[in-house]
N, C-alpha and C positions, 0 to 999 in steps of 0.2 A: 702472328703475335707471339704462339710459343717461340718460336724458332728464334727470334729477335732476342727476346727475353733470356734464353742460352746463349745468344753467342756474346750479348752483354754481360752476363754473371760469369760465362766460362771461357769466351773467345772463340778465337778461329781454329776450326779443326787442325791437328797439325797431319802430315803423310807419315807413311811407317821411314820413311828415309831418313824426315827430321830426330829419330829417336837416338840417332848418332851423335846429334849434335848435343845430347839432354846430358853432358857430362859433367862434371864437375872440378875444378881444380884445388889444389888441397884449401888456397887460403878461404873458398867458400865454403867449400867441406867443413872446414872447421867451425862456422861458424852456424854452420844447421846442424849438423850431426853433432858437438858436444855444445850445444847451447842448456841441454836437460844437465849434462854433470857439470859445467861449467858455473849455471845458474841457481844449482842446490847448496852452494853455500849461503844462500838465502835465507836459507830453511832447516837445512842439515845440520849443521851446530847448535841453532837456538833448540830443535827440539830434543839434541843427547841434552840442553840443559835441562829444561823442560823436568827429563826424567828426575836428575840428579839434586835438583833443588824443591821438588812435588812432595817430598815426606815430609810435613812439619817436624820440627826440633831434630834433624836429621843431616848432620853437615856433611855434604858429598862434593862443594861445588871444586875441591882440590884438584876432583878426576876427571876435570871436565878437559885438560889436556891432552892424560894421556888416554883418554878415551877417543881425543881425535889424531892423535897418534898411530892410534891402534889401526884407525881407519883408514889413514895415510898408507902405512906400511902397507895395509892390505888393498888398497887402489892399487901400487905400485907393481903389486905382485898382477891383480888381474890385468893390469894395460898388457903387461910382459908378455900374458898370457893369450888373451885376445889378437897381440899380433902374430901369434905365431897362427891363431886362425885365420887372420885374414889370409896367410901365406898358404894354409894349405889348403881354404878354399875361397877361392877367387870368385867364385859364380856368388857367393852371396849364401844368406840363409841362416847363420849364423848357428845358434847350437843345433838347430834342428837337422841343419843340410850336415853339418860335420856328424852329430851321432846318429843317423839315420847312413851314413857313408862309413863309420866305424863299429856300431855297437847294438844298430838294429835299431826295429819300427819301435820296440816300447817306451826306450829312453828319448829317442828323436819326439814320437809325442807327447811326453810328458817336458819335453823341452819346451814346443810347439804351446801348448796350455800356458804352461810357467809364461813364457818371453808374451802372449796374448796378454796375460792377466798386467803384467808390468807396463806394457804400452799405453793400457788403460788407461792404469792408475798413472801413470807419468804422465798422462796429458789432463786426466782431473786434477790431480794435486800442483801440476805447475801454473794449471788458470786459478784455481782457488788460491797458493798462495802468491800471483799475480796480484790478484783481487784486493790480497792485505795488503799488500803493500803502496795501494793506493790509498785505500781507506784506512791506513796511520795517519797518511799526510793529510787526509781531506776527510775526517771523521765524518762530517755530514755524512755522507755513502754508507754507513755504518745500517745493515738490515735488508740492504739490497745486492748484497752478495753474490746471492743466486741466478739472479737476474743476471746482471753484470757476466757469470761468469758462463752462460747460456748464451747470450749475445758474442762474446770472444768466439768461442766452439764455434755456433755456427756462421755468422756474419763476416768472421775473421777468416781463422784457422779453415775452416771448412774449405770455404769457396775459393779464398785464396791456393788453398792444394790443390783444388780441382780446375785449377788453369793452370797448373804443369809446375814442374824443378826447378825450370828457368827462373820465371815470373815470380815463384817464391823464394826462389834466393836470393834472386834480386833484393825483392823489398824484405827480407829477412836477414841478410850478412848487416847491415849498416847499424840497425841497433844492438846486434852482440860486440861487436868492437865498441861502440859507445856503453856499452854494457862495462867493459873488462878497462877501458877507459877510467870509468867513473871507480873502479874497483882499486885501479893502479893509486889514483889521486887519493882514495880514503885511507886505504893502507899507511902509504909513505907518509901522509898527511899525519898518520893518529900515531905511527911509531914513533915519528919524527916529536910530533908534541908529546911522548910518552918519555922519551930521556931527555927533553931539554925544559919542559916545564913543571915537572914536578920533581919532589925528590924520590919517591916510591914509586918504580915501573908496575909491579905488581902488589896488589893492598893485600894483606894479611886476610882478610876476607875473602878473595877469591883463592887463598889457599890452603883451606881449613877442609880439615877433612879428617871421617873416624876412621879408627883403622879395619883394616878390610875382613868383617868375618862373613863368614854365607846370608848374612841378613844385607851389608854390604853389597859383596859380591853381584848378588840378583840386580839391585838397581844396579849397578856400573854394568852390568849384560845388557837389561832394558837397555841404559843410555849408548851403550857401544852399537846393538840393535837401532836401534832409533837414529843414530849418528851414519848408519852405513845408508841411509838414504840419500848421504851425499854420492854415493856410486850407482844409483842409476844412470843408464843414458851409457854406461862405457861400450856396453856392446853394441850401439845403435850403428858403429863404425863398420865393426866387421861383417853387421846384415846387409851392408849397404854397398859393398864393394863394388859390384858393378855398376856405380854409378858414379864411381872417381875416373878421369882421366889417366889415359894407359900412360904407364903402368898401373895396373890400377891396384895389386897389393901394395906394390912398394909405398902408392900414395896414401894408403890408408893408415900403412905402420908408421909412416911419418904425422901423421894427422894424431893417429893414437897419442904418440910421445909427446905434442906439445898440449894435445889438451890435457893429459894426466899430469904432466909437469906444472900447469899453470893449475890446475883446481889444485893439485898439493902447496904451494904457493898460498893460494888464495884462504884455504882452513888456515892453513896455520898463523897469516897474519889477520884472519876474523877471530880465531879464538884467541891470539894475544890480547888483540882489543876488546872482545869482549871480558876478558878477565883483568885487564889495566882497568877499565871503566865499571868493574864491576856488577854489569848491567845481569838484569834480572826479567826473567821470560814476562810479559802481560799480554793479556788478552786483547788491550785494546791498541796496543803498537809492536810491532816486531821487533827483534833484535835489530836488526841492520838498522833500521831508522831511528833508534835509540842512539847505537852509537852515530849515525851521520850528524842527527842532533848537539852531539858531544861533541864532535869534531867541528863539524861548520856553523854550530847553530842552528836557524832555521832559514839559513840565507840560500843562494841561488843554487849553491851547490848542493845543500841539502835537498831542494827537489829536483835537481840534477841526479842523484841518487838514487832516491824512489820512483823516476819515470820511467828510467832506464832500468830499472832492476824488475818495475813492474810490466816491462814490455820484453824482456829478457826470459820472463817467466809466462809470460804466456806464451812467446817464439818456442821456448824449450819443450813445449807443447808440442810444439811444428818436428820435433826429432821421432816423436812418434809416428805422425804422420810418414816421418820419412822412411821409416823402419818396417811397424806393420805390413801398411798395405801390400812393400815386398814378400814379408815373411808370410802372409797370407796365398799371394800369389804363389808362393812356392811348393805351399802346404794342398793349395789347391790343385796345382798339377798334379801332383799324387795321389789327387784322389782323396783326401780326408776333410777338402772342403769342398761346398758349394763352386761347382768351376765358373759362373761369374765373376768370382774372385782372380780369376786368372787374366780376365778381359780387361784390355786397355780400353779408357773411353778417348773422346774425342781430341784430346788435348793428352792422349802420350800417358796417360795417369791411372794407376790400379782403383778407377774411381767408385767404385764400389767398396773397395776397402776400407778407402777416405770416409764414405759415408757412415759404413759401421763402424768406426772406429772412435763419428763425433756423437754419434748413438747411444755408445756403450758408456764413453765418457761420460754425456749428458745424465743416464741412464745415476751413476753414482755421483754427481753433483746436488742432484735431487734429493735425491734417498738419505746422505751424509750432510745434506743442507750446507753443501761446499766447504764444511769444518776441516782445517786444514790438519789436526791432532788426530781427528778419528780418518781420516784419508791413508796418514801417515801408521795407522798399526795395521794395515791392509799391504801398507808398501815392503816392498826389498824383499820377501819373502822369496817370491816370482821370481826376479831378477838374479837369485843368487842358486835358485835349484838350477835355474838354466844355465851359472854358472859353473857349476859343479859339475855337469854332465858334457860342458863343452870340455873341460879341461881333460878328464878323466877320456873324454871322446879323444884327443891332443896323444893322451900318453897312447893309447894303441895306434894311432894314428904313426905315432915316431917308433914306435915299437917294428910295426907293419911294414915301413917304407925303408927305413932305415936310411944309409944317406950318410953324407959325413956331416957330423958334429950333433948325430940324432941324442945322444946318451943326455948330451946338454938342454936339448931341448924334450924333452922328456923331463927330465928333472923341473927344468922352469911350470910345465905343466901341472906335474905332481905336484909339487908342491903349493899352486893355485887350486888345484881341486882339494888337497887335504884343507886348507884354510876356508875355502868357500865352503866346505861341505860342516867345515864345524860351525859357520855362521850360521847355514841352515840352523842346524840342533839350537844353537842359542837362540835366533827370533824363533824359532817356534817355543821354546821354552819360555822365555820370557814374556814373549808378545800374542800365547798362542788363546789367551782369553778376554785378551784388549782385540782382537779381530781380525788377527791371523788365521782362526782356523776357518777364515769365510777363504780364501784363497785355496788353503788346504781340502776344502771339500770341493772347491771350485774345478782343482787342475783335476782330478781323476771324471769328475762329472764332464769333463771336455775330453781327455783323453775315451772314453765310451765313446760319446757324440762321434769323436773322429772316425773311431773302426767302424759305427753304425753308416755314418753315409762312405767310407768305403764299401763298406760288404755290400751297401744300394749300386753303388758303381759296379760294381763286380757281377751281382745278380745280372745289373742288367746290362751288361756287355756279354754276360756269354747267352742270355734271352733273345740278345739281338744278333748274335753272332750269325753269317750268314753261311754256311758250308757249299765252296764251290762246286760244288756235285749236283746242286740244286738247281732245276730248272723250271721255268715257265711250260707246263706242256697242255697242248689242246687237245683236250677228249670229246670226239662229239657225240659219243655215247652216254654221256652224263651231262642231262640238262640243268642248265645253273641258272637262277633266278634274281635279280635284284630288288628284293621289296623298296620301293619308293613312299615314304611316308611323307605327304606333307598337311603341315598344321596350319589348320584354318579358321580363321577367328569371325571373318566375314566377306565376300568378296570384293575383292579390292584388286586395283592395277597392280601393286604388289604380290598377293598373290598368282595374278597372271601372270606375270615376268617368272616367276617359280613355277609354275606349271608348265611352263615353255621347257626351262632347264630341267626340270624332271624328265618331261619327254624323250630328251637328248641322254637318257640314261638307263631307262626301259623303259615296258611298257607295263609294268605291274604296277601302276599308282595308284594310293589312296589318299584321297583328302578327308583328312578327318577332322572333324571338327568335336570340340567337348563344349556341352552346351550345359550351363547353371541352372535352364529350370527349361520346362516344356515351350515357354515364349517363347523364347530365344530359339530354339531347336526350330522350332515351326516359320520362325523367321528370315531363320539363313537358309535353310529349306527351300520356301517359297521363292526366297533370291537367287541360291543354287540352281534352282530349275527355271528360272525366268531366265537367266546369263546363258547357261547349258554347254561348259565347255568341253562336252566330251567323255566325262569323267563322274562315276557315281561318288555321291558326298554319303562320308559313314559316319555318324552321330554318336559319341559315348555321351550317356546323360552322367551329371557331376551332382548327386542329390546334396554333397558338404560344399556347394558352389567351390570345388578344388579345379583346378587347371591342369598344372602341372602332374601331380602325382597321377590321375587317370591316362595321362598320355605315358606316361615311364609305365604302367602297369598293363597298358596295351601291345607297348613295343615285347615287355616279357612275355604276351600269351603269343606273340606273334612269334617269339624266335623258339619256342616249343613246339609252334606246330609246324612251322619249315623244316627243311629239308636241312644236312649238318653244313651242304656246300653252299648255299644260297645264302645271301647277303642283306643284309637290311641296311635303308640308307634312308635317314630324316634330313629334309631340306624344309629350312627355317626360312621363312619368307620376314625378313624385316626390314622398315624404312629408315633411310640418313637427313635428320632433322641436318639444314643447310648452315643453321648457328648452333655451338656445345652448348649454351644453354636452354637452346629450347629443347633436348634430351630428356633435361630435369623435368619437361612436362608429361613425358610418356614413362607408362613401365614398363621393367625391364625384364618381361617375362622370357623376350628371345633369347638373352645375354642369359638369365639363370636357368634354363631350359637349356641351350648347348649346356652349360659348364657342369649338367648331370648330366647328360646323355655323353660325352664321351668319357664318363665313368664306366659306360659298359662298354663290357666286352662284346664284341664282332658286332657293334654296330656305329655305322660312321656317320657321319655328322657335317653338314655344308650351309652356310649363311647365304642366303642370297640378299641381299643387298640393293635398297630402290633408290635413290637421291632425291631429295626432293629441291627443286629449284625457288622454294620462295621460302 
């Protein structure tokens, strides 16, 4: 029934051959890998307004352009930037694999942390504001959020990735083009109605603005801050490369340019119309569905809009998925994760990573009760340290290799790391007590983790290391002994089948039995010697009716009074109830008995194992 139940949630195993085939060509690329920046004009504008318009009697909303200007220019500059990554590593990895290959282990894991934290948050906040932009259109749903956005995570996103590239991009490419569809038609739609049916393209009200002193300033950072979470998602391209069709940088760099070309696109005709229509951030509708209201009414295209936009934002989700689990993988070949993370499961898929990734998510849905405002001071933080150390990783990278036309590509570098690394200082400035500095305590707390289960790798590779000089030698001047411990609760066929197999192992057996009160001792006693297999039965009395701990406190007098070369070996006699649930009927003394007995040291530990047929 299990088995069933897998291969209906996840499918058919694929062979390591088919992993050739899991490739991607750009026009699907595009539409998994930038559906996260692609789909943050959802979101990303209305919350630079957010900032700009949040001070009573405070008129900011003048700078609500070229605050998206600002972000514009600086998209353009990291796309620039990022291809030059994808170019100079192909394997994939993104800032971690570039500044761990240019600038060393610290910045690589402090990349590593950052690019984790970002994944997160870009697959919580693209289902959260998924979520709104249902529940504009269909306010009922209004309070069940969480739920909703729990159900996506796992029933969708999850399971969906965990049957492989293919099958998700499949059923993933079709609603981002219906996405960027719907995006095409409201644009053209609202500029077109913007110079032929009114006389004022832009109202004097969305241009009002005080002039800029440092009281100023700070909100237009917040909002410029706030605004830059329309660039997540850009790197999701160059961690992913090896999973474009060869060539597989050339495909990526081409991938890169038309997604940053269309999200620049896409801001600037959302922020025209949100400043033609004047629209104003609420709690209980989003920008985008405001203005589709404005534009279409509330006709077919309007929820044309919101379905697409609301399935566009949960897919953008799915860019995580696509990104993580690699970057995990990668991270865990080196040693600073868990190396299940490195394991493909059955279906071609870092499926472990997938799991933690809907975990982690989950994890702050809950906690943030899927509030897409408090998501969003957590966000871009991540995203732009890891930008900063890729570039800066870039400039010694051109430096290093040199090449012709490096001088150039150095420069495009630099001056993406000078720009990313001042955005750093500005969200953390502005944003660093709205809940940036939970990120900031975050990536150093992950960076530790990382070198802590390295140095466990490490420990234990040169623990285990074997040194070929080392031999198997037989002295038969030195008698060696194997104590045979087995635990006896009463005689049973069970225990005979284990006394069989002890035999077969030496001949130093003790059946020991701990007995709860003098009854009992005197009972398996009388049974022990009525059966008579051969074997003296040794009785510990348990006066706190304990089990367990009398047997762990026997095996330590035992291994002090043995010899340093002799062996101690407990064989657990336990039965296999023929259905898992009649398991639930018995306890599980054999199962928590191993799982402290191979806590000690030199002494081993063997289950035998009865079936029972009915």
């Amino acid at each position: 029934m299990i088995r069933i139940i897998r291969r209906l949630i996840i499918g058919k195993p694929l062979h390591n051959e088919e992993m050739m085939h899991e490739r991607l060509p750009k026009w699907k690329a595009l539409s998994i890998f930038s559906s996260d920046a692609l789909s943050s004009v959802a979101y990303g504008p209305e919350q630079a307004l957010m900032i700009l318009v949040a001070t009573q009697g405070v008129m900011a909303y003048g700078y609500l352009s070229p605050v998206i200007m600002a972000v514009s220019v600086l998209l353009v500059i990291v796309a620039l930037s990022y291809v030059q990554v994808s170019k100079a590593n192909p394997d994939g990895g993104g800032a971690y694999a570039i500044a761990k290959k240019n600038i060393g282990e610290l910045p690589a894991l402090v990349a590593a942390a950052a690019v984790f934290a970002d994944y997160v948050l870009t697959a919580a906040v693209s289902v959260a504001a998924g979520t709104a932009a249902i529940v504009s259109a269909f306010p009922e749903l209004s309070g069940k959020e969480v739920g909703i956005d729990l159900m996506v995570l796992f029933f969708i996103l999850m399971l969906v990735n965990l049957r492989g590239i293919q099958e998700s991009s499949s059923i993933f490419v079709y609603p981002t083009y219906a996405f960027l569809l719907g995006m095409i038609v409201l644009i053209t739609t609202g500029i077109y109605q913007a110079f032929t049916h009114v006389d004022t393209i832009i109202p004097v009200a969305s241009l009002d603005r005080q002039p800029l002193d440092m009281a100023m300033l700070y909100i237009v950072l917040r909002a410029f801050a706030n605004g830059c979470s329309s660039m997540t998602g850009v790197e999701a391209i160059a961690d992913s490369v090896p999973l474009f069709k060869k060539p597989e940088a050339h495909n990526a760099a081409i991938t890169t340019y038309w997604m940053s070309s269309i999200l620049v696109a896409m801001l600037a005709g959302i922020t025209f119309m949100m400043m033609h229509y004047h629209v104003m951030p609420s709690l209980a509708e989003t920008a985008l569905s405001q203005l589709a209201e404005h534009i279409f009414d509330r006709s077919f295209f309007y929820y044309y809009i919101q379905f697409t936009t609301m399935i566009v934002l949960y897919l953008a989700a799915n860019t995580a998925y696509n990104g993580l689990p690699i970057l995990l993988s990668i991270v865990a070949k080196d040693g600073y994760l868990p190396r299940y993370l490195n394991s493909r499961g059955e279906r071609l898929t870092f499926s472990n990573g997938i799991v933690l990734l809907t975990l982690a998510a989950a994890l702050l849905i809950i906690v943030y009760g899927g509030n897409i405002e408090h998501l969003i001071s957590l966000y871009a933080i991540g995203v732009f340290v890891s930008f900063t150390i890729a570039q800066f990783s870039m400039v010694v990278h051109w430096r290093r290799e040199k090449g012709l036309g490096w001088q150039v590509r150095a420069i495009v570098n630099g001056i993406g790391a000078f720009a990313t690394g001042l955005v750093v200082i500005i969200i953390t400035l502005t944003k660093f007590t709205h809940g940036a500095w939970v990120v900031l305590v975050f990536i150093p707390v992950m960076v530790l983790a990382f070198k802590k289960i390295r140095a466990h790798y490490d420990d234990m590779a040169e623990q285990l290391h074997l040194p070929l000089e080392e031999k198997i030698e037989d002295d038969d001047t030195i008698a060696v002994r194997n104590y045979i411990i087995v635990p006896i609760s009463s005689p049973t066929r069970v225990v005979l089948e284990s006394l069989k197999f002890a035999k077969t192992l030496s001949a130093d057996i003790i059946a020991l039995h701990i007995a709860k009160d003098d009854e009992s001792a005197t009972k398996v006693q009388n049974k022990w010697e009525e059966w008579n297999p051969g074997i003296d039965l040794e009785i510990v009395h348990s006066p706190y009716r304990l089990t367990i701990q009398p047997l762990l406190d026997y095996v330590d007098d035992l291994q002090k009074k043995k010899n340093q070369q002799d062996y101690i070996t407990v064989v657990i006699p336990e039965f296999e109830t023929k259905k898992w649930w009649h398991r639930l009927l018995h306890n599980q003394t054999g199962w928590i008995l191993h799982a402290m007995l191979v806590l000690k040291k030199n002494v081993s530990v063997i289950t035998i194992p009865y079936h029972l047929d009915k």
